[in-house]
C-alpha positions as CSV (number, residue, x, y, z in Angstrom):
1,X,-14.0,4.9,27.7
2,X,-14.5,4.9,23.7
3,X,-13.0,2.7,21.9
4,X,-10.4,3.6,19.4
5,X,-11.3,2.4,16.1
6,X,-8.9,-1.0,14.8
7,X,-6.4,0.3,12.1
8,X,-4.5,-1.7,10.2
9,X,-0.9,-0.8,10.8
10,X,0.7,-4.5,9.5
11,X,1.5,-5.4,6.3
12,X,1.4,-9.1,5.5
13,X,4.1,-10.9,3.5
14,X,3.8,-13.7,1.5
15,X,5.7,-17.1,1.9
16,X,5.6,-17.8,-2.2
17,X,9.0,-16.6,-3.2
18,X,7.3,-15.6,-6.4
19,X,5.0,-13.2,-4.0
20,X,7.7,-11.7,-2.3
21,X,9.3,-10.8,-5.2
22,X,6.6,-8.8,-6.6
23,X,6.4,-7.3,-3.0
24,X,10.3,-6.3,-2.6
25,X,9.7,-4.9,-6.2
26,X,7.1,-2.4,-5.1
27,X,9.5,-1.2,-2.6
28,X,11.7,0.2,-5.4
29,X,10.0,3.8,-7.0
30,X,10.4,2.6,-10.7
31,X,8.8,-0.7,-10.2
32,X,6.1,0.7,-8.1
33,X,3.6,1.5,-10.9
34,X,4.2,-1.8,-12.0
35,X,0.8,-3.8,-12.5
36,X,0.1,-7.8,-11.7
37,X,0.2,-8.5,-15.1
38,X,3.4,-6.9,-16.0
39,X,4.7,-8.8,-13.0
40,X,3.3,-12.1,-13.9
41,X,5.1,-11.4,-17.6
42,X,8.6,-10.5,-15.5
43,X,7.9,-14.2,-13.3
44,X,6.6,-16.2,-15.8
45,X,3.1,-16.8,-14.1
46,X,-0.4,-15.5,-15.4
47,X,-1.8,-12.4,-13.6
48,X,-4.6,-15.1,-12.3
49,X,-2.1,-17.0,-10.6
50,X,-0.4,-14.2,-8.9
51,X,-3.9,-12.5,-8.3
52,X,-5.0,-16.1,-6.4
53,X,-1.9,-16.4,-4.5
54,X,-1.9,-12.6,-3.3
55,X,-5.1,-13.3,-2.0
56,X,-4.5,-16.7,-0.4
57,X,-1.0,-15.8,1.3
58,X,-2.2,-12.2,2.6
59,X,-5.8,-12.6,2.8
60,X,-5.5,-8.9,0.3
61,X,-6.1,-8.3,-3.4
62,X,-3.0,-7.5,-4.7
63,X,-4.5,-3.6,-5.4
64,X,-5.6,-3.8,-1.3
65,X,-1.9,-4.6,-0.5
66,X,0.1,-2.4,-2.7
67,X,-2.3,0.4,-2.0
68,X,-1.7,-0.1,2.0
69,X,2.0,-0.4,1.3
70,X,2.1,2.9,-0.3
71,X,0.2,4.2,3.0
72,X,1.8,3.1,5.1
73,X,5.6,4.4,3.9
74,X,3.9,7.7,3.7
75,X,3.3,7.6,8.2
76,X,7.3,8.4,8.7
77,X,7.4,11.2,6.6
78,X,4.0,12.6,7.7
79,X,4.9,12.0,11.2
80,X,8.0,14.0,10.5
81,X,5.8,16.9,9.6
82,X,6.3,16.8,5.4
83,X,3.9,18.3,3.5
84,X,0.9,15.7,2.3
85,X,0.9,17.0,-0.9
86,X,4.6,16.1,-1.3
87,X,3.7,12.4,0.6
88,X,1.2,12.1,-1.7
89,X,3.1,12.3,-4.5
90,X,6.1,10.4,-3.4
91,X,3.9,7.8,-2.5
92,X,2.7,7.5,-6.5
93,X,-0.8,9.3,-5.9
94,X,-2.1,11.5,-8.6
95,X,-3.6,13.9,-6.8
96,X,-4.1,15.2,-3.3
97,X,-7.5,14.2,-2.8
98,X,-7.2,10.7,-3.8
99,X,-4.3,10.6,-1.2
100,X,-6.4,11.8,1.3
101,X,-9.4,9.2,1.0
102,X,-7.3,6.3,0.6
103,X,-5.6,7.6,3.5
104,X,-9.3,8.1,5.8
105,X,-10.6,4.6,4.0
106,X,-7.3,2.8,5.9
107,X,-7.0,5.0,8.3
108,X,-10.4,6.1,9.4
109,X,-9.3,9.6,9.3
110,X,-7.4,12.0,7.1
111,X,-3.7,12.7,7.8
112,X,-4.2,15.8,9.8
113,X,-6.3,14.3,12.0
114,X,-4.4,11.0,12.3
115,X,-1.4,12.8,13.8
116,X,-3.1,15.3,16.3
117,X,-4.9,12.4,18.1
């Protein structure tokens, strides 16, 4: 039998209520795009401090986490047979192909391939 490669289907939350703020934030579209530093000026806390904590709480750089979030909402609709160009730029990609290799680098394969295994 092979062995089916570990993906990383979780999404770990932080218990700083500062933290989950910034993470119930990215949730909404017209925070999304929304960097640490603009968050830190909207909570009062340096970009340092948030980048520290986002690390120590979720064992992810704060890029690493939002960019997993974002790939993770885009499974349902992919699932449901959308269009990954449309996915991709619902989930605040630029392009297709950026969608699709951050897509294989979490996923270890592109979104066609992830859904007909």
């Amino acid at each position: 039998l092979r062995a089916a490669p570990e993906v990383a289907l979780m999404l770990p939350l932080p218990q700083d209520a500062r933290l989950r703020e910034v993470c119930l934030g990215l949730e909404d579209a017209r925070l999304r795009q929304l960097g640490l530093g603009e968050w830190g000026e909207r909570l009062g806390v340096s970009e340092k401090t948030l980048s520290r904590l986002f690390l120590r709480e979720t064992g992810l750089s704060f890029r690493a986490w939002r960019q997993r979030q974002r790939l993770l909402d885009a499974l349902t609709p992919l699932e449901q047979g959308e269009r990954v160009t449309d996915v991709a730029l619902a989930c605040g990609y630029d392009s297709l192909s950026a969608f699709i290799a951050a897509f294989r680098r979490q996923f270890g394969a592109t979104p066609g391939e992830f859904f007909r295994e």
